[in-house]
FIKE-752778 format. One line per field, with one value per residue (C-alpha): residue number from 1; residue in one letter; x, y, z. Coordinates in pm, 1 decimal. Layout:
! FIKE-752778
rovo = NUM / ...
bagu = A / ...
px = X / ...
py = Y / ...
pz = Z / ...
END
This chain:
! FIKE-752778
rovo = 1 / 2 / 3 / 4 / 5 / 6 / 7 / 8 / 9 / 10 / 11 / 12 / 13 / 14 / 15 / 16 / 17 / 18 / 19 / 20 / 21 / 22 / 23 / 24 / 25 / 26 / 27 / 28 / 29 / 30 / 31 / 32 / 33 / 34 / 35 / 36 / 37 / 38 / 39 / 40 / 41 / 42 / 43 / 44 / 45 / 46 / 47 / 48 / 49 / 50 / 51 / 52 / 53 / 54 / 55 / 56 / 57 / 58 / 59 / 60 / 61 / 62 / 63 / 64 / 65 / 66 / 67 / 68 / 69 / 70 / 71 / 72 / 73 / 74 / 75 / 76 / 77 / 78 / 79 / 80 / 81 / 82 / 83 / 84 / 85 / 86 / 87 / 88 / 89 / 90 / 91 / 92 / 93 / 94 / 95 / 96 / 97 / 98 / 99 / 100 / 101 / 102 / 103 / 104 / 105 / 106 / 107 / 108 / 109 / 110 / 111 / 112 / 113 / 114 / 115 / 116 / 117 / 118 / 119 / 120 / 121 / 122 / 123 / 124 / 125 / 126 / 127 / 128 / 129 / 130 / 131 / 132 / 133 / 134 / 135 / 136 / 137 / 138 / 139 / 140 / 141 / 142 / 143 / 144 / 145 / 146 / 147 / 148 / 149 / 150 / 151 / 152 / 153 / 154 / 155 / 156 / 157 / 158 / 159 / 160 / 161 / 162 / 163 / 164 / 165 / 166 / 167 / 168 / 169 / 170 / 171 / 172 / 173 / 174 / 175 / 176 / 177 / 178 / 179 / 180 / 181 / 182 / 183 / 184 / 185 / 186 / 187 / 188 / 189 / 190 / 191 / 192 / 193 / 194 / 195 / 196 / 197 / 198 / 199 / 200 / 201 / 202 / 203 / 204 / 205 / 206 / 207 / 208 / 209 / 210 / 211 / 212 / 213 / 214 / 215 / 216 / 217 / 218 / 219 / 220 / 221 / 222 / 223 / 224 / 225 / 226 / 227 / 228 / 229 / 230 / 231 / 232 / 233 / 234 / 235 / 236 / 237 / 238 / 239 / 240 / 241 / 242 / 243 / 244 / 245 / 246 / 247 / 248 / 249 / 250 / 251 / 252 / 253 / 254 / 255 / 256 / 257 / 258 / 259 / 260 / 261 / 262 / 263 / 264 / 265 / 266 / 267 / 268 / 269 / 270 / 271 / 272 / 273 / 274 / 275 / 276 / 277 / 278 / 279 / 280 / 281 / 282 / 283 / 284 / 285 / 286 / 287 / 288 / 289 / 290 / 291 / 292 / 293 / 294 / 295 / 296 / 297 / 298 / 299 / 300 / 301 / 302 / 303 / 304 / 305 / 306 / 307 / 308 / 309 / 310 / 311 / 312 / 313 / 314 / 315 / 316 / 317 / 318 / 319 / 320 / 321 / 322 / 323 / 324 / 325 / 326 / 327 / 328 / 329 / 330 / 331 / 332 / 333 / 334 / 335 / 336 / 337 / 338 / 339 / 340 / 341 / 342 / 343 / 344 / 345 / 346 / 347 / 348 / 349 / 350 / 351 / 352 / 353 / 354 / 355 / 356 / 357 / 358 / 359 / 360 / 361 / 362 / 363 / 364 / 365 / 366 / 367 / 368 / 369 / 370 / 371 / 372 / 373 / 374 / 375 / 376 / 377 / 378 / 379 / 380 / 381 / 382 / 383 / 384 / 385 / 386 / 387 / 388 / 389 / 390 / 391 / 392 / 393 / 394 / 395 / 396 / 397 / 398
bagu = X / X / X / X / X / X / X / X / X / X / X / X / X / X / X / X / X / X / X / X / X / X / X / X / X / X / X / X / X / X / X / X / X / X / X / X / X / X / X / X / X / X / X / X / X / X / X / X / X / X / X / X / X / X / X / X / X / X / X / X / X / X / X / X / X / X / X / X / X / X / X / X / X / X / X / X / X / X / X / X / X / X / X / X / X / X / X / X / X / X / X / X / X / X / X / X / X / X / X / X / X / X / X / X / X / X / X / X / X / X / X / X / X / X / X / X / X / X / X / X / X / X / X / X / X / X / X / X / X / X / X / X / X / X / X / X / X / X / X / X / X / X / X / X / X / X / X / X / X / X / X / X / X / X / X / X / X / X / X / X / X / X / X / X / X / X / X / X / X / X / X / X / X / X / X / X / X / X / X / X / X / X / X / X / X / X / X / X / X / X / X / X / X / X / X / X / X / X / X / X / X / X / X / X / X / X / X / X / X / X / X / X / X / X / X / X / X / X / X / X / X / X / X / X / X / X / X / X / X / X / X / X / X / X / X / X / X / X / X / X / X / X / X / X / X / X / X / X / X / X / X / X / X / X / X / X / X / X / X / X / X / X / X / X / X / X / X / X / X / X / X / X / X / X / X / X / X / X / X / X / X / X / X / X / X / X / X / X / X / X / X / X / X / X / X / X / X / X / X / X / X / X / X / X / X / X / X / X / X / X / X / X / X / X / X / X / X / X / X / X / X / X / X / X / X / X / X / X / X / X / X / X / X / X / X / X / X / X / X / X / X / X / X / X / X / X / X / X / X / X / X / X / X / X / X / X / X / X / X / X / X / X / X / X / X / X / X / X / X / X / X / X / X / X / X / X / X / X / X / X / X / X / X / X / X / X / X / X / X / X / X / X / X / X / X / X / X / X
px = 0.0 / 263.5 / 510.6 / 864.6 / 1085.0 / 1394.6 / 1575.8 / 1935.0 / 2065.1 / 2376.9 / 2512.3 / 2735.8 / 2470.8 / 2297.7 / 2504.9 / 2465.8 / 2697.6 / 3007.5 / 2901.5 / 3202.1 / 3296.0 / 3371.8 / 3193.6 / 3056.6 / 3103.5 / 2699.4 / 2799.5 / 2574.9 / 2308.9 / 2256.0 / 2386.2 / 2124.5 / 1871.3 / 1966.8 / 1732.9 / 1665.0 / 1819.5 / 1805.4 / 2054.2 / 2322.0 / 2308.2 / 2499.1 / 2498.6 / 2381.0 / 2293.9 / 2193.9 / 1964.6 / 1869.0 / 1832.6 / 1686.1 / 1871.2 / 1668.2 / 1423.6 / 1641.0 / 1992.8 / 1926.9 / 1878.7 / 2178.8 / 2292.4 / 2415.3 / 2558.6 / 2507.8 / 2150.7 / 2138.6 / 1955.6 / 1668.6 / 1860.3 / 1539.6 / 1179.0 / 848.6 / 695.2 / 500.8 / 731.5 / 936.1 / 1224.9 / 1284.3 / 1567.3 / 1410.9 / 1496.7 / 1268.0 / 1070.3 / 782.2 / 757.8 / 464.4 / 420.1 / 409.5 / 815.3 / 874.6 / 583.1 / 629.1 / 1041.7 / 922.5 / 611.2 / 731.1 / 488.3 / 524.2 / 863.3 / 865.7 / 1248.5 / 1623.0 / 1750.7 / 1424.1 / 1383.5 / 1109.1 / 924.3 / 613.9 / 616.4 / 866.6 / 905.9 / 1228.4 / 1316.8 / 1186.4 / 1532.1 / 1465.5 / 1116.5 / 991.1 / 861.4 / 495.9 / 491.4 / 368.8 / 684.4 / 495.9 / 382.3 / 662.1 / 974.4 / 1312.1 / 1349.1 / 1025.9 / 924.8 / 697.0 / 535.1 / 424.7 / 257.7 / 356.0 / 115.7 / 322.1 / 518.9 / 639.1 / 833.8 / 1154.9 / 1221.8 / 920.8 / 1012.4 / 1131.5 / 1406.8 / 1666.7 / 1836.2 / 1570.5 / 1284.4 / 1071.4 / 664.8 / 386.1 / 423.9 / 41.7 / -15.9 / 292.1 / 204.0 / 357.4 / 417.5 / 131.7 / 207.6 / -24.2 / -52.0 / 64.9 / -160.2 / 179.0 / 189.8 / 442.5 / 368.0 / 539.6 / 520.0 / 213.2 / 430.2 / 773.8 / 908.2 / 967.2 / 576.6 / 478.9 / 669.8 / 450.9 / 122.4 / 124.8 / 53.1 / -197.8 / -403.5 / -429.1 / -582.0 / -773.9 / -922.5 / -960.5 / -1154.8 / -1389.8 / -1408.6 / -1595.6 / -1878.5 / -1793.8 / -1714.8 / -1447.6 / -1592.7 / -1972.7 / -1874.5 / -2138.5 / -2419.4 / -2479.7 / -2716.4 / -2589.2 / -2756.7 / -2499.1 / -2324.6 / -1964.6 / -1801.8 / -1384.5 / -1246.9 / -891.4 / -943.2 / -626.1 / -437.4 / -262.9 / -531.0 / -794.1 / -704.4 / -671.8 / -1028.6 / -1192.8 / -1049.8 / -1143.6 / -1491.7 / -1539.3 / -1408.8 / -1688.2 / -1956.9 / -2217.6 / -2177.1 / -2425.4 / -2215.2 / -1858.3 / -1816.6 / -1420.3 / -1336.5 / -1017.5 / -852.0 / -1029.9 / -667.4 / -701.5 / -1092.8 / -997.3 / -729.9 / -967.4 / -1309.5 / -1086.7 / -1053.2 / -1423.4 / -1515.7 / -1873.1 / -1783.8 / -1554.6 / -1586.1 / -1350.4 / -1232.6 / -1151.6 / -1525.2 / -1667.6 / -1806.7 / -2191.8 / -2107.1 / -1950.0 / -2271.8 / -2456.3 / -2247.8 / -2299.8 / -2641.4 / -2662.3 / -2423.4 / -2551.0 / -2902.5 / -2967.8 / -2704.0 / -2453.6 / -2476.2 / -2081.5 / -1776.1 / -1385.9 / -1223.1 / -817.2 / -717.8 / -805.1 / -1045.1 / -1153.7 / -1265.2 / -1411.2 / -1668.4 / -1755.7 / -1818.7 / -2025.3 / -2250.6 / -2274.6 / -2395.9 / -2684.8 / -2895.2 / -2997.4 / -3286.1 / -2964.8 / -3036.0 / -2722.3 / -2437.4 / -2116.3 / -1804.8 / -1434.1 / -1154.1 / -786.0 / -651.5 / -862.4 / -1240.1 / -1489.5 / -1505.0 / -1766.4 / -1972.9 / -1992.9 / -2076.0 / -2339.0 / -2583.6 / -2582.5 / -2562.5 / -2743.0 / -2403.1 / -2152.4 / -1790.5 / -1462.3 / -1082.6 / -907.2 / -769.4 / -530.2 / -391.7 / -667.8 / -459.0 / -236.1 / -417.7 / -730.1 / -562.8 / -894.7 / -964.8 / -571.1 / -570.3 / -928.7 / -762.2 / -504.0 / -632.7 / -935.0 / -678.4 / -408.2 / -657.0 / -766.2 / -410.5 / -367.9 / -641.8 / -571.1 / -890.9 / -618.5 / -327.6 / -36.8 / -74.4 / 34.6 / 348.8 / 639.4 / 927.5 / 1217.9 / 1496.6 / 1843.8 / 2133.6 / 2432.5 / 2525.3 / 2518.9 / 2233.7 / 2023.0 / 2107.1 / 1788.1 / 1561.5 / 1656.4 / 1627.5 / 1280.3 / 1151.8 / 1235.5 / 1079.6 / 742.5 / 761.6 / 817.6 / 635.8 / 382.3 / 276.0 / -60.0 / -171.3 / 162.7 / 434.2 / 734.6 / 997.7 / 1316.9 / 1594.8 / 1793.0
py = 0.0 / 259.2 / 386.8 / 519.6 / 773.0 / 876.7 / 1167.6 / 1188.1 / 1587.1 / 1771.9 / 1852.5 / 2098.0 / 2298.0 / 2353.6 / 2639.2 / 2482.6 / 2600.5 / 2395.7 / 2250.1 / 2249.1 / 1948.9 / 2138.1 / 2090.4 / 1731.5 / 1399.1 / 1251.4 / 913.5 / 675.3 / 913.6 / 974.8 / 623.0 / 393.3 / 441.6 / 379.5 / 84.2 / 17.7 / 345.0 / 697.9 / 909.4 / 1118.9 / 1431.1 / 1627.0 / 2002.5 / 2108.1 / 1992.0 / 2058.7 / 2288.7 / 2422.8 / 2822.5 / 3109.8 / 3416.5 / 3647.1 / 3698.8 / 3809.3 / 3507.0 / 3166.4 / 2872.4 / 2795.5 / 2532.1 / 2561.7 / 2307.2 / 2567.6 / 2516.6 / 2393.7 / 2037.4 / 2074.5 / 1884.7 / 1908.7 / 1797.4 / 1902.9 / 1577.2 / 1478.1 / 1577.5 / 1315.7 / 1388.9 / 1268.1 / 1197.0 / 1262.8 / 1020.5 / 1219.5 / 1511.3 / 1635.0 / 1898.3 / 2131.6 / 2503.5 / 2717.9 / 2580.3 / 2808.4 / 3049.6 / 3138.2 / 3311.7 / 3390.5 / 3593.5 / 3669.1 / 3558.4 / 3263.3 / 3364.6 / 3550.1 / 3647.7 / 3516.6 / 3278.1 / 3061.7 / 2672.2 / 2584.6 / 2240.3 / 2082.4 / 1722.5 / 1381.9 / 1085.7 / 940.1 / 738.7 / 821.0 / 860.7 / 1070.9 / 1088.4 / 1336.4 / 1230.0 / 1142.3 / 992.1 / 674.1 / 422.2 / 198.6 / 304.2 / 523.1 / 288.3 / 406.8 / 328.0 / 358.6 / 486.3 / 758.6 / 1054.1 / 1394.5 / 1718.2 / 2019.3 / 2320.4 / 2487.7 / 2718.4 / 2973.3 / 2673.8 / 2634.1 / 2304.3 / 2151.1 / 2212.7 / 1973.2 / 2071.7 / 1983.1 / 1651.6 / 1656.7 / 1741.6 / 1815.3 / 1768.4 / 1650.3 / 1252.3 / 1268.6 / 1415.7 / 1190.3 / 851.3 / 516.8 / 342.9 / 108.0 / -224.4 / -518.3 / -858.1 / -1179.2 / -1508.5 / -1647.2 / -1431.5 / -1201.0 / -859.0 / -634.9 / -208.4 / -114.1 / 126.9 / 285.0 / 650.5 / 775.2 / 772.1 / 832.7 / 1173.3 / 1306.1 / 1201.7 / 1435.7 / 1789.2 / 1672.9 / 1415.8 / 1710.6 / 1971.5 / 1734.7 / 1654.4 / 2000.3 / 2087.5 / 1771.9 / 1915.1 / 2189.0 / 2001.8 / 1667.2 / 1541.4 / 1262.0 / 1211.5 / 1155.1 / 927.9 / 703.9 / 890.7 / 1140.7 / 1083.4 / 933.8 / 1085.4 / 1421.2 / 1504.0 / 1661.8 / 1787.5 / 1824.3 / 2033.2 / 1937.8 / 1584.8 / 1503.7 / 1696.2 / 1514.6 / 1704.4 / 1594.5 / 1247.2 / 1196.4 / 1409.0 / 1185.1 / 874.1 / 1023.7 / 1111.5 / 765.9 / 591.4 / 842.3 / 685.3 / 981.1 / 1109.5 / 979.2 / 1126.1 / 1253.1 / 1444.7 / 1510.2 / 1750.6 / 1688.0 / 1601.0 / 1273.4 / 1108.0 / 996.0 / 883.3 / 537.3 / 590.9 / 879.0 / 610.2 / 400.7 / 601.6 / 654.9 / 870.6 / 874.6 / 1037.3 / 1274.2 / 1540.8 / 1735.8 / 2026.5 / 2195.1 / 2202.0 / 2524.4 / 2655.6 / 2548.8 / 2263.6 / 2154.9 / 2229.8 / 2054.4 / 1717.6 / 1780.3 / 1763.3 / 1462.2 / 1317.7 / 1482.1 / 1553.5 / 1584.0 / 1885.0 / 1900.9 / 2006.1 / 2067.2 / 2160.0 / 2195.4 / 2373.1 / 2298.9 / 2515.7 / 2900.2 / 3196.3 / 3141.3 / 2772.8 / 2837.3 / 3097.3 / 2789.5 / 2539.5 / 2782.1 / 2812.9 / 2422.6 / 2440.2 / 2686.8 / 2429.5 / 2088.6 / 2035.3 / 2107.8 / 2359.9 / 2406.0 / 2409.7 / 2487.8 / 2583.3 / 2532.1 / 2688.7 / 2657.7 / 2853.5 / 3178.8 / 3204.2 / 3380.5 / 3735.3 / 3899.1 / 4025.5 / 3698.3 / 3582.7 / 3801.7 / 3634.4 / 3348.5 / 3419.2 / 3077.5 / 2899.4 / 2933.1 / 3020.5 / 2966.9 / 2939.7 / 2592.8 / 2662.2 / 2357.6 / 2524.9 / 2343.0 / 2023.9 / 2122.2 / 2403.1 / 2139.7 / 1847.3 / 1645.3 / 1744.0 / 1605.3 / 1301.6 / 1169.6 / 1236.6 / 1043.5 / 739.2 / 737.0 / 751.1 / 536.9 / 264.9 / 334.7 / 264.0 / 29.9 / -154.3 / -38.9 / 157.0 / 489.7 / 502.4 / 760.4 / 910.9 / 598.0 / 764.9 / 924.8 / 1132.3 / 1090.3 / 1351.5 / 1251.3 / 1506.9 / 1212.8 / 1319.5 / 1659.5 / 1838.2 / 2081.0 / 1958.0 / 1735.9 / 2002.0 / 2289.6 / 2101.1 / 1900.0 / 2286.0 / 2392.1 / 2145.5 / 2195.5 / 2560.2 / 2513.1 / 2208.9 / 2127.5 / 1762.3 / 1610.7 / 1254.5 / 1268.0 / 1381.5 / 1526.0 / 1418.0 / 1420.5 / 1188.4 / 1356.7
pz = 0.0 / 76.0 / -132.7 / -50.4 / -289.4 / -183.3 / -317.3 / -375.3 / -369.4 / -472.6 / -156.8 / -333.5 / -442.2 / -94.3 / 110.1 / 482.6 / 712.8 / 840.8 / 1156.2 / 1382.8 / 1660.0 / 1901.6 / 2244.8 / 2312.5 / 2125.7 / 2030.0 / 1898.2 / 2086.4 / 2064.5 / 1711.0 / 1607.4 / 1786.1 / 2073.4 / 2392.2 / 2592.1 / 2893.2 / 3091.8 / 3057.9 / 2804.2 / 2879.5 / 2712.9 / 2576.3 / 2634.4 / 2265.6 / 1962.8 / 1552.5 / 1381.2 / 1079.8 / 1235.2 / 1073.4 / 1152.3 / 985.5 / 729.5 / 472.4 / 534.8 / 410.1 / 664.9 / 828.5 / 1024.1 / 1409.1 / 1614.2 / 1937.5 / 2022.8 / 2402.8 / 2429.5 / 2795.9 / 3053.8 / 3271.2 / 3102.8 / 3318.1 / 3509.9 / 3170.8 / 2906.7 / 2688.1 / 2516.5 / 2167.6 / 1947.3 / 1602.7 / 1337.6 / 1068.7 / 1026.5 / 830.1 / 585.2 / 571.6 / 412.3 / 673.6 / 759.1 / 443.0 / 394.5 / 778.6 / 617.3 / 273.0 / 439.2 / 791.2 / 1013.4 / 1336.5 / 1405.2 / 1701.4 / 1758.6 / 1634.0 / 1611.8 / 1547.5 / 1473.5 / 1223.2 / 1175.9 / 1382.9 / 1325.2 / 1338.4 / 1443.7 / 1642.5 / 1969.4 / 2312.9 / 2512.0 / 2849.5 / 3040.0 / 3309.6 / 3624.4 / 3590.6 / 3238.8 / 3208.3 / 3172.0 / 3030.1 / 2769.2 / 2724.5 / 2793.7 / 2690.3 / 2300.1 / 2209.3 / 1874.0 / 1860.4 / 1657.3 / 1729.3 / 1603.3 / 1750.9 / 1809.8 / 2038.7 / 1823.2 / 2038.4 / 2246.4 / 2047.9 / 2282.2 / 2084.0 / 1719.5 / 1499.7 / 1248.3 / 1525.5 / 1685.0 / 1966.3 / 2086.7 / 2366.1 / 2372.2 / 2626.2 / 2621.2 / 2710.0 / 2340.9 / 2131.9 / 1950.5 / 1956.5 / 1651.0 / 1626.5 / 1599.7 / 1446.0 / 1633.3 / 1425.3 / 1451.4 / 1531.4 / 1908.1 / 1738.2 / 1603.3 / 1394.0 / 1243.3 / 1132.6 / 888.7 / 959.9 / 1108.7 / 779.6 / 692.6 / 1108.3 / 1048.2 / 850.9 / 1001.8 / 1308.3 / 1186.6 / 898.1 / 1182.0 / 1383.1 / 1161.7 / 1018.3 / 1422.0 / 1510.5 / 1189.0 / 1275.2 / 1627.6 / 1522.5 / 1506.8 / 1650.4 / 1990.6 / 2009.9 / 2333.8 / 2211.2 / 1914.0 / 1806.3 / 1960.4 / 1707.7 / 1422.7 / 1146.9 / 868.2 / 833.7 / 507.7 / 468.4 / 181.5 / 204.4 / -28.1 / -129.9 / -44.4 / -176.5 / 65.2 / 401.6 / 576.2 / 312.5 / 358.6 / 733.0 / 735.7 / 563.0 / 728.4 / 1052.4 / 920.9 / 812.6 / 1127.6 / 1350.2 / 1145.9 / 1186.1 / 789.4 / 562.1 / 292.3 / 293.7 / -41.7 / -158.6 / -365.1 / -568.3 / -901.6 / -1023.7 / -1082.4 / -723.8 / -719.9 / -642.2 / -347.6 / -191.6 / -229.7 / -66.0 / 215.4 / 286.3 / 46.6 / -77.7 / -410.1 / -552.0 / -766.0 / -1009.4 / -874.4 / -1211.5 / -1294.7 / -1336.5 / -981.1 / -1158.4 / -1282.7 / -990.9 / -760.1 / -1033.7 / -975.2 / -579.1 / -576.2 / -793.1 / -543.7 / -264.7 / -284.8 / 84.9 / 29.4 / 323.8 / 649.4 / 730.3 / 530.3 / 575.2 / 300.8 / 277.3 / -63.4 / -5.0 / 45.7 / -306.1 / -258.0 / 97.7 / -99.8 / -328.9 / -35.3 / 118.1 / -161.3 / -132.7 / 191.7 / 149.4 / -19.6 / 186.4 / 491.8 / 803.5 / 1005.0 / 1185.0 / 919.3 / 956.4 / 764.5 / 894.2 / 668.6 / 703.7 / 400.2 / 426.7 / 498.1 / 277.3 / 251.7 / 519.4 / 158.3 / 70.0 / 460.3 / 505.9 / 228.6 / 461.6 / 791.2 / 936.5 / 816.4 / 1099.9 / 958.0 / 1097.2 / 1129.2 / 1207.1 / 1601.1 / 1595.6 / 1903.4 / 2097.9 / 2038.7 / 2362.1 / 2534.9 / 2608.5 / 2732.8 / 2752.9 / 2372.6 / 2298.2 / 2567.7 / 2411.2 / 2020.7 / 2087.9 / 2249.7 / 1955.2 / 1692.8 / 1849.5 / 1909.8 / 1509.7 / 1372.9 / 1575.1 / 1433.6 / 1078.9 / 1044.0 / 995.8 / 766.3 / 668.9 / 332.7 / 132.2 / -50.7 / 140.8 / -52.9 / 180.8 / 148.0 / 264.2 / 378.6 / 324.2 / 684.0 / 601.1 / 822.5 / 712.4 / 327.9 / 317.0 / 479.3 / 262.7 / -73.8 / 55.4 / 134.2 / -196.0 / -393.2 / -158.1 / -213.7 / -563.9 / -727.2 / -373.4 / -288.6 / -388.4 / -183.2 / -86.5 / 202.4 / 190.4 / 494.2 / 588.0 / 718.1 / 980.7
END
């Protein structure tokens, strides 16, 4: 099912700067985890820095590792990490960094090598291999384009593991595609939360419609896998190039429809798919697309219909003609700062992969630095800047 592309780069071409051994040797920790005791540290560690808005990434071996974690905080040697767009729209536009030098990157996947006090050591034993979104972006400890990181063990997942008729078990899928699950999973949750409670699942009527638009997206896909697995949607519309029909019906999609059809057309093909019309709808693409859904949702027999955007919401002209739809902004913030809302998200989608019923986008495009760091993060950023990634994920192999 999943695919796996790895990209070889011209390290020659990529100006990192020369990282320096100068303070502490690292081999046991970045060579192999460490089981069965807790790491010794050393004092700092590598990142790919931003210095300023207007100097290229660069590369620093001077970034101080947390000795100390809080009582529930793990801390994680990353082994990959995830690329999304705001990692370079957040430079090219200048918005989410909040001072310099800043670290960059909210998602990866590595080995579980120090533990606070009160996390649970058994679920959480030295070694383990984990994943994790991070919404906390003014806390440089939690970011990911760096050797380790920091995060909330109550909000990180283990690898899921399936059990063997034999007694054994073995990986559900790897780290390379768990790094990029974590920051797609959790948009995708909090957009669903809008109108869903993970902790009333099953109790709702079933007879809702939702229509995704950009349901080729990671965000498109792990909504519609989520929407599937709460089993209260009648009909979960995706909007998306028809080249990946099959894969998104797969999924749990009730039909897709081509999103190059004119904005008519395209409404036509809803309500022939649809005819109910839709009662909720989470737009991935942009402003322009969120005015489209909305028109969607103004026909159908719900009376409380909502709208959740994450790439611009409608202008307030266009809001006004329909002001029984409720409109708003993706908080994926809620994700830490309600730890009941991240504890229950967690368990429901832990227990989901591990029984299979929730998958990582099915093709991964690894980029390798050749033990260079920072090469593989600046040329995977480039090419997602440049060409994007459609039912697919970009990470990176630090």
């Amino acid at each position: 099912m999943y695919k796996r592309k790895l990209e070889s780069v011209d390290i020659g071409s990529i100006l990192v700067s020369q990282v320096q051994e100068r303070h502490l040797k690292r081999v046991s920790l970045r060579d192999g985890p460490l089981i069965g005791s807790e790491a010794t540290l050393p004092l700092f560690q590598q990142a790919a820095v931003v210095r300023s808005f207007d100097e290229e990434i660069t590369v620093s071996d001077q970034i101080p590792i947390p000795q100390r974690l809080e009582d529930h905080e793990i801390l994680i040697r990353n082994k990959y990490t995830g690329l999304n767009h705001v990692d370079w729209k957040s430079k090219k536009y200048r918005f989410n960094i909040h001072s310099f030098p800043w670290i960059n990157g909210r998602e990866s996947s590595g080995i579980v090598i120090r533990r606070g006090a009160k996390v649970d050591r058994s679920r959480f034993p030295i070694g383990a291999e984990v994943f994790m979104a991070s919404t906390c972006y003014r806390e440089l400890k939690t970011s990911t384009f760096q050797e380790f990181t920091v995060f909330d063990s109550r909000l990180v997942w283990r690898l899921p593991r399936e059990n063997l008729s034999d007694g054994t078990s073995r990986k559900r899928f790897g780290l390379d595609f768990a790094a990029g699950v974590g920051v797609a999973l959790v948009t995708a949750g909090s957009a669903l939360s809008s109108f869903v409670d993970f902790n009333e699942i099953g109790k709702a009527d079933p007879d809702k419609s939702l229509v995704v638009w950009g349901g080729s997206s990671s965000v498109g896909i792990f909504t519609i896998q989520l929407a599937r697995n709460l089993g209260i949607f009648k009909n979960i519309i995706a909007v998306s190039s028809l080249r990946y029909e099959e894969y998104l019906k797969e999924l749990g999609a009730t039909a897709v429809i081509d999103r190059t059809l004119p904005p008519e057309e395209l409404a036509k093909k809803f309500q022939e798919s649809c005819p109910t019309g839709a009662d909720y709808g989470i737009d991935v693409i942009s402003k322009k697309t969120a005015e489209i859904v909305l028109e969607i949702l103004k026909n159908g027999k719900g009376t409380k219909k909502s709208l959740v955007c994450l790439s611009g919401a409608p202008g307030e002209d266009v809001r006004t003609r329909y002001p029984s739809i409720k409109v708003e902004n993706v908080g994926i913030k809620r994700f830490h700062e309600d730890l009941v809302f991240g504890e229950t998200f967690v368990k429901f989608t832990s227990e989901l992969f591990e029984k299979g019923q929730l998958n990582p986008v099915r093709s991964v495009k690894v980029f390798k630095g050749f033990g260079k760091f920072g090469v593989g993060l600046s040329n995977g950023l480039k090419e997602l800047e440049e060409r994007g990634a459609s039912a697919e994920k970009f990470v990176v192999r630090l």
